[in-house]
N, C-alpha and C positions, 0 to 999 in steps of 0.2 A: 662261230661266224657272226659277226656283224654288218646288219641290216638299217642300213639307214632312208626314214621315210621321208620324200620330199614335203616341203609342206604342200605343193599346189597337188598332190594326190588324196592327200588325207580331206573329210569331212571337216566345212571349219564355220563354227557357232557364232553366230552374229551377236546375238543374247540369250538369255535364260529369262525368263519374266515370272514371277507369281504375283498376281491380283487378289485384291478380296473381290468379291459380289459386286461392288459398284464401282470397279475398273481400279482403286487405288494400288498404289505401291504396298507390297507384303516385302519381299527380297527380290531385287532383281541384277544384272550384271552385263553389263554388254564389253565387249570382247572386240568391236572393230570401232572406227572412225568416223561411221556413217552419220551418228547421229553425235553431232560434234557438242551442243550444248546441252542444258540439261532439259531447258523447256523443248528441243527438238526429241530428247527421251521420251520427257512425257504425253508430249503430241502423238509420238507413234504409241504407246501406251492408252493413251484415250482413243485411238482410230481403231486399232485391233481391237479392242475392247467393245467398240461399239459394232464392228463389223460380226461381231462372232457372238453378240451379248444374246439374241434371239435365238440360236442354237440350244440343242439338249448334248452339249458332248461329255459324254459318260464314258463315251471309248474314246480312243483317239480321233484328229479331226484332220486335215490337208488341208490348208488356205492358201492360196496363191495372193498375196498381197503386197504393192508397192515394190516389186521386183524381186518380192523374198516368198521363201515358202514356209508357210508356218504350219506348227503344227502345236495341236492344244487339244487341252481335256480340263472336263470340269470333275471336281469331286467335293463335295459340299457345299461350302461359299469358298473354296478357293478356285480358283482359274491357274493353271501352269500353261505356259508357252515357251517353244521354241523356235529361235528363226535362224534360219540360212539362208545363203543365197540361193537366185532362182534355177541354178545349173547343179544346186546341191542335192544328195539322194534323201529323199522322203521316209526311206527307212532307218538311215543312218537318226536323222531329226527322231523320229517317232523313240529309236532304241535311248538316245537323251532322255526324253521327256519320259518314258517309260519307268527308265532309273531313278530320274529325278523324284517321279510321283510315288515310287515305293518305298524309295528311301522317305522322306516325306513321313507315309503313312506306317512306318517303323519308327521312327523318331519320335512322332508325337503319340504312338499306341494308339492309334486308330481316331483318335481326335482331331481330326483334320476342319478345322474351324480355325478363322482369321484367330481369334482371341487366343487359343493355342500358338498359333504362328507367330505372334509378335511373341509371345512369353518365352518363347523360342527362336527370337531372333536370331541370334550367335549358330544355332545349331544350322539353321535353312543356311545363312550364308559358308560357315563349314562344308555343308552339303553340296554348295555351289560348288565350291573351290576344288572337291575331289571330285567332280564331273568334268568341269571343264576350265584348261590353263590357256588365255592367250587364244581363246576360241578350239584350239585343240581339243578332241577328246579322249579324256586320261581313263573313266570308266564309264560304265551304264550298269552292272547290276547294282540293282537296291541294296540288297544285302550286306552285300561287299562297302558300298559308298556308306550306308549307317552305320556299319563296323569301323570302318576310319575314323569317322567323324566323333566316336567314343572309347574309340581304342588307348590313345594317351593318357585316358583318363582313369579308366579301371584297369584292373586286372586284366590280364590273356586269358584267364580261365574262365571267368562271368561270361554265358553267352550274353546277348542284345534283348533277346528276351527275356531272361530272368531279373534283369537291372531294375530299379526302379527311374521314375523318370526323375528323380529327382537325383538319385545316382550320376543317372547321363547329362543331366543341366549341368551337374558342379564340375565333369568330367571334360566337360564340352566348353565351358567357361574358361577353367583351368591352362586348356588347350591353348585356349583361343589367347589368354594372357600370354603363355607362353612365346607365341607366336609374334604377337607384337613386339617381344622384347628382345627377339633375337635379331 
């Protein structure tokens, strides 16, 4: 049987944000048309940023801001944010950003520091791409999304843990050529 899902039923992602500590760009993606230039990016990017900069969020957070609902968590100097629209469910955001952050703090073995993150570029934006397509959301477990994102690269049989990271860089790199060239 084939099931086909509307799009205006599904959960649908405005953007993906990750910050270092003093609001800057890490990896980010946005998925609608809202913020049509780039300086209109980064203005919501310095608002959110400032709106939530005095918070301790360790766990998940709910914002209602600017007509969207965000939702964010802090884990070291990085910042993760997700937004939806304001009629979008708060859980579905959280199960995003949950994925996102685990996958994340799998990728970089527990090193979750901007200066890991940029040395890591390629892999966070990888990361993006098997979370969320066109604002649709394709997965959320961590697991599952840092296996993708190194699967092309090693073996089937290396779990994610046993890799080294340099293993998963050249793996994740690899990929990532690949991908531009088809």
């Amino acid at each position: 049987m084939v099931i086909f899902a509307r799009r205006d039923a599904c959960p649908i992602i405005k953007n993906v944000l990750l910050l270092d500590s003093e609001g800057r760009r890490v990896a980010v993606k946005y998925y609608t048309d809202e913020w049509e230039t780039n300086s209109e990016k980064l203005a919501f990017e310095k608002s959110i940023f400032s709106k939530t900069q005095k918070t301790n969020a360790r766990t998940e957070q709910i914002l209602m801001f600017e007509n969207n609902v965000v939702v964010y968590k802090f884990i070291q100097d990085l910042q993760f944010f997700v937004t939806g629209g304001d009629d979008e469910n708060e859980l579905a955001l959280a199960t995003v950003l949950q994925g996102f952050s685990e996958a994340v703090i799998l990728l970089l073995r527990g090193n979750i520091d901007q200066r890991e993150a940029f040395e890591n570029l390629d892999m966070m934006f990888l990361c993006l791409d098997e979370i969320v397509d066109g604002g649709m959301i394709l997965e959320t477990d961590g697991n599952t999304i840092a296996r993708k994102v190194v699967t092309n690269i090693m073996d089937d049989e290396t779990p994610l843990s046993e890799q080294t990271i340099t293993q998963a860089l050249v793996a994740a790199r690899e990929h990532f050529a690949r991908s531009l060239l088809s």
